[in-house]
N, C-alpha and C positions, 0 to 999 in steps of 0.2 A: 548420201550419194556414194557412189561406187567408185574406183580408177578407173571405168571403161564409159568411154562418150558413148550414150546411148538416144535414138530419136526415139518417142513411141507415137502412135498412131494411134491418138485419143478413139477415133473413127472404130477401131479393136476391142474395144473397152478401155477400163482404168487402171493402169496398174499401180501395183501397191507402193503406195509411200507411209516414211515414216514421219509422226509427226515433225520432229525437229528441220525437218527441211525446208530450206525458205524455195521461194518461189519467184522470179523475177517474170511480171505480165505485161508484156509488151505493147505498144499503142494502139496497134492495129485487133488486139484484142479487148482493150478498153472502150474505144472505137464502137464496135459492135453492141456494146451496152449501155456508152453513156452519153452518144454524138446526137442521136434524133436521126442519123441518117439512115436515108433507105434501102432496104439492101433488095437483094433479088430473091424470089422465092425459093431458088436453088440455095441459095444461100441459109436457108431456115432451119437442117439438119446440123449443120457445122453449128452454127451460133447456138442453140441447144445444146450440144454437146459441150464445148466452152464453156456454158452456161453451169452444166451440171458437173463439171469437174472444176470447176471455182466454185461453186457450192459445198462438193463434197471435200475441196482444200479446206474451207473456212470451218464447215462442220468436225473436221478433224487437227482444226487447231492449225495449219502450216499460217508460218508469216509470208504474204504477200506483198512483193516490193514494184514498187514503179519511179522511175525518176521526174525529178520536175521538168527537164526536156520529154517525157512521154506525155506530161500531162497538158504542155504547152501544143503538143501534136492536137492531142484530145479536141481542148478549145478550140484550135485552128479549124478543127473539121465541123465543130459546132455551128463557129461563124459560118464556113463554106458553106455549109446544108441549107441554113437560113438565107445566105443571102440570094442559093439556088433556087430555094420554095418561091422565094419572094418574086425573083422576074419569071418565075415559069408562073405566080398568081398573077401580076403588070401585063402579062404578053409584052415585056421592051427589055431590054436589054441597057440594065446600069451597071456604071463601073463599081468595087466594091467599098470604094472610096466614099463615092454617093450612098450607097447602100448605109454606112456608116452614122451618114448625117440624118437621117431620117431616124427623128427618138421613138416613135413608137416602136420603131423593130428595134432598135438599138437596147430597149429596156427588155424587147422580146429576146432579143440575146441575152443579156444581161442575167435575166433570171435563167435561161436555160442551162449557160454557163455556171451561174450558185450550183446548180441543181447538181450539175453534173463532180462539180466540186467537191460539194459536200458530201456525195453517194462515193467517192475516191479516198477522200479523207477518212471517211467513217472505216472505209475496208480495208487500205493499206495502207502500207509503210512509204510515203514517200520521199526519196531519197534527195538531197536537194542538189543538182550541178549544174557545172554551169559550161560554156560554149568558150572556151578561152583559144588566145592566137597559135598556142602550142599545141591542143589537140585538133586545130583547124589544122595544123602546118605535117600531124601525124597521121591524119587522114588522108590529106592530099599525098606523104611521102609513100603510104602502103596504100593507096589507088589501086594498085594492080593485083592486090592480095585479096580483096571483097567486096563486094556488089551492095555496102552497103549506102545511104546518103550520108550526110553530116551528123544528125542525129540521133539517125542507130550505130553507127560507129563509133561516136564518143558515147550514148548508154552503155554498148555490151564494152567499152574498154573497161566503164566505172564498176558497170555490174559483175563482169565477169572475169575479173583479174584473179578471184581466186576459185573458181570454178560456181557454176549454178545453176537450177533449173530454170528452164525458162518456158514459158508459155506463150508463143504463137503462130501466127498465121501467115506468116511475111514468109516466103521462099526462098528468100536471100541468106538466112538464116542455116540452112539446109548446105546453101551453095558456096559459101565461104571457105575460105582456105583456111584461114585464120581460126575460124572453126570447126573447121573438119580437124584438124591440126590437135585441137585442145582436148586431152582426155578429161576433163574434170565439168565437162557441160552436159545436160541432159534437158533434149530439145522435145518438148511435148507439142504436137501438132497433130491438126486435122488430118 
């Protein structure tokens, strides 16, 4: 990485990296690979592309990192898909609580979730943190410095204290003070 914050625009092509640069892949890029959710057909150039620039990281060696608050995101949306599919197959509307209790799906999560796991584990480095009262209390204190929730705020504090590249799709990222601020980030998006 260089001294100068750079965004590139996957969507342009790829620009050159060199091996040794890690790579931090965001949820909502994970998301798109290993959730089961369904995206929109507009959506099918972008998530390709993604696709093939996390292909072409692996193929060239970069370490990809994700934290276990992203991978906790992941799951979350795994469950939500499922238990979406589920009352749009019922025609009724249950809480996800009930959704829960019900073991067939509950196993049908169960394995989706391994799946998605495993395909996460295999590919990257996951970094393991955790949600503590001080980085609650430093998110609420800089509220007014980034747009972003609880747990990309405390991600990009872990991940990006000492500069990194990152990979995604989140807008927020883009609109940050904090990160507009930081010369040592280079933000790769659609």
């Amino acid at each position: 990485m260089n001294g100068d914050r750079l965004i590139y625009s996957l969507s342009q092509g790829f620009p050159p990296v060199n091996e040794d640069d890690c790579f931090f892949v965001d949820a909502n890029i994970l998301c798109f690979f290993h959730s089961g959710q369904i995206y929109k057909p507009s959506d099918k150039t972008k998530i390709n592309i993604y696709s093939n620039f996390i292909s072409h990281l692996m193929s060239n060696g970069n370490k990809l990192s994700i934290t276990s608050l992203n991978l906790q995101e992941v799951l979350y949306v795994i469950e939500k898909t499922e238990w979406e599919n589920y009352i749009t197959k019922i025609s009724q509307k249950i809480s996800p609580k009930k959704y829960r209790a019900i073991q067939s799906e509950r196993l049908n999560v169960k394995k989706k979730m391994s799946t998605a796991f495993n395909q996460i584990k295999e590919n990257y480095d996951i970094v393991d943190d955790a949600v503590t009262s001080q980085k609650i209390e430093d998110f609420i204190l800089n509220l007014d410095t980034h747009y972003y929730d609880p747990i990309d705020h405390i991600a990009f504090n872990s991940r990006f204290a000492n500069g990194f590249n990152c990979i995604t799709n989140d807008s927020d990222f883009k609109k940050d003070k904090i990160f507009s601020s930081n010369s040592q980030i280079n933000l790769y998006t659609y």
